[in-house]
Structures are given as C-alpha cells and as structure tokens.
N, C-alpha and C positions, 0 to 999 in steps of 0.2 A: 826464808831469805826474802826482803824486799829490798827495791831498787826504789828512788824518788823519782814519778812520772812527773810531778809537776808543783811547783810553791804555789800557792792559791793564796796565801795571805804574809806577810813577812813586817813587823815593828820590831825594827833595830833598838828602838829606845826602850821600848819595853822586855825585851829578849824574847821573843814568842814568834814561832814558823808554825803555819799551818799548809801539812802537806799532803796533795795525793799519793799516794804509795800504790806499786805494782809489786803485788807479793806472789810469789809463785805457790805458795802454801794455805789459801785463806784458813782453814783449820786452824793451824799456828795461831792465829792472834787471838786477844781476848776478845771477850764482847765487849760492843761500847758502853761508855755510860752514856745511861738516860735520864740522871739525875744530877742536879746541879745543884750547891749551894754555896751561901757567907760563910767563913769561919771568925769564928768572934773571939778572945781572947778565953772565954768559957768553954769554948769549943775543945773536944778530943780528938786529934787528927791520926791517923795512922798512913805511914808513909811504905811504898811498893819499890823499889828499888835498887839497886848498886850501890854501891859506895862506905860498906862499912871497911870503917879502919882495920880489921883482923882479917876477911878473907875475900876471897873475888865475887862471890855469889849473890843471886838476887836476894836480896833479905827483905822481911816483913815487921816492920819497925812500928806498935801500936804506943799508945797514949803519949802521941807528940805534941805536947803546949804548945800554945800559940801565942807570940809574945806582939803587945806593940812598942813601940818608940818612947812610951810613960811606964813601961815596967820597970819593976827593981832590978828583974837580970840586965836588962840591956841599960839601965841609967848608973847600974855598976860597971858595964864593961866599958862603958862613955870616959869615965872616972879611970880609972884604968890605964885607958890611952892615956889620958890626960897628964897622969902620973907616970907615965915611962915615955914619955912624949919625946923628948933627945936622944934616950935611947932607942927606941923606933923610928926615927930618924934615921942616925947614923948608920944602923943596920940596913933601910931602904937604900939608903947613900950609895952604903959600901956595893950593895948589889946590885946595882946599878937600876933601882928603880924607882918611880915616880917619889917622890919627899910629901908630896902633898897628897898623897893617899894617907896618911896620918891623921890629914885633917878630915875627911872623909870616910873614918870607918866603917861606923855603922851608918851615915847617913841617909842611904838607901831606905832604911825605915820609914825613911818620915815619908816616903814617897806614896802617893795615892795608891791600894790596891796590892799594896806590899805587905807581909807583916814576916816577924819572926818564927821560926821556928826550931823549937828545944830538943833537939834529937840528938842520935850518935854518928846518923850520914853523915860522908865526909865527900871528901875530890872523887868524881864520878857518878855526883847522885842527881845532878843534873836532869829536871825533865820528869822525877819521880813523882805520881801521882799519889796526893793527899786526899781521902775520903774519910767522911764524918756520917753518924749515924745524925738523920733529922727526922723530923716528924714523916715523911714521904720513903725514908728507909735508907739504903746508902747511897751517899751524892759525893760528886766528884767535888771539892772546897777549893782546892791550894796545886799547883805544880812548882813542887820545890824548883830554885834558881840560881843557889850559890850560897858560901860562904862569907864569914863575917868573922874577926876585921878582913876591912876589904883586902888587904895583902899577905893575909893569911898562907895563900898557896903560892906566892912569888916571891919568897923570901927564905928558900930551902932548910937546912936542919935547924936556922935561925927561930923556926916555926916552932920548931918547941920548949921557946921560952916564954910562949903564949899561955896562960892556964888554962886549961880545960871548960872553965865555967866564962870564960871570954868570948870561946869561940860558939856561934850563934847562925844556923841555918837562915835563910829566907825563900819567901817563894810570892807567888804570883798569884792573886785571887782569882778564880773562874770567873767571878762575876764583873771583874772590870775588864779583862777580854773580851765578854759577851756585850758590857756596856759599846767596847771600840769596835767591834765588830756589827755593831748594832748600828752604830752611826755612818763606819765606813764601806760595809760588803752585808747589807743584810739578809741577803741570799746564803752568803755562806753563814752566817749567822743561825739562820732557822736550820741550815743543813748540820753544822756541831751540836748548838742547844736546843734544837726543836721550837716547836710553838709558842712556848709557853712564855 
C-alpha cells in the first residue's frame, strides 16, 4: 500500500504527475528504471499494465507498434471519422457530450512527444509503462495515456459501433518529460533519469 507524500512535478497539458510516494511495503514495488529511450515507429514496445478488455488483471502486452500521425492505421481511422462524421455527431449530441470532439479525434498525434500505440489495452491502462529492447538493454520508451477516438469511452454501448481497427492507444515519450523536466526541475530531472 502507498499513500502520495507529496506532487514534486505536475503538467496538466501534458497529463504527467511525478510523485513522492510513502509505501508502507518497499519490497512491494519494482525496481526502477535505469534506462531510458525514443520509440520510433520501428520500435517494438511491450506494454505492463491494466486494462484488458476480458479480465481485471495486470497483463503483459508484447509487440506493441508504435504508430505516428502519417501512418496508414491512423490516416484510415482519420477517414473513418470523416466518413461517419453526422453520425458521430449526433450520437456526441444525443449524450450530451462535447460535438466537437469529432473534430479532434485522433488529433492528439500530431502533438510533440506523443505517438500511437497499436495494442489491445483498453479504459484503465492508463499510466502503463512501455519498454523497448535498445542497444543498452531494456529502457523505459512510452507511458501509455489514453485512447483514440478521443470519445471513445464517453459515449457508452454507442462505443461499439467503432471498429476495432479505429480504435488506437497513445502515450507519452520519456524523452520529452525528460526534455521538460530538463528545462523546468533539473534536480528532479537527474533524480528520475540520472546523469546521463
């Protein structure tokens, strides 16, 4: 069990809290990483977390692509919207939620330090750390962030009139945390990524 002693770092824009934690069990936790790396479109990620669709447990999710914003999966699922566009509307409408999350589905890719990712996590995988075999051995790459279309989970059994090949993980690169942390707390910066 831990308890949060204290926020040491929090970007609302970028979805990312770095916290001290009072664990009553240190045993309990993993060991940290000591390795950090890019994941590149070539890259193999395997993901550690929550969130599969069939049961509650931590699952161990290997050979997750790594999509950008110029792929064929996500420049079909762009098309996609595009094409059920009134009907994805009307359905935000009726549930009473934002209309212009439509136009915004996958837009989130194009964002710096963002990419896709092609898995089967789904609602609760949040937070799940992505590592990649590199030259230095395993490195932390990616902390998945959410799903894609952006309304994906706010739009109830509505959701599955989504196809399966639409819906599109994302996550958060280590290396542009380390970059903003680099500029804004570089104290805490050498104390997550080390030296190097």
């Amino acid at each position: 069990m831990f308890y949060v002693q204290e926020i040491l770092y929090l970007d609302e824009v970028k979805d990312v809290c770095i916290m001290n934690l009072l664990v009553t069990d240190p045993s309990s936790l993993p060991p940290p990483f000591t390795e950090f790396g890019l994941p590149t479109v070539d890259s193999i990620v395997t993901l550690i977390g929550f969130g599969h669709p069939n049961h509650i447990y931590k699952t161990f999710e290997p050979k997750v692509r790594v999509l950008d914003w110029k792929s064929k999966r996500v420049e079909k699922s762009v098309e996609w919207v595009r094409s059920n566009y009134v009907q994805i509307k009307n359905i935000l409408q009726f549930t009473g939620k934002p209309v212009e999350w439509v136009d915004i589905a996958y837009s989130i890719l194009q964002n710096e330090g963002i990419v896709g990712l092609n898995c089967f996590m789904q609602h609760g995988a949040s937070g799940a750390p992505g590592i990649a075999m590199t030259d230095r051995g395993l490195a932390l790459v990616v902390m998945l962030q959410g799903g894609l279309p952006k309304f994906f989970n706010d739009i109830g059994h509505f959701a599955e009139q989504i196809p399966l090949e639409q819906r599109i993980e994302y996550g958060i690169t280590m290396d542009i945390i380390r970059q903003d942390l680099l500029q804004h707390a570089p104290d805490l910066c050498k104390d997550v990524f080390g030296s190097n």
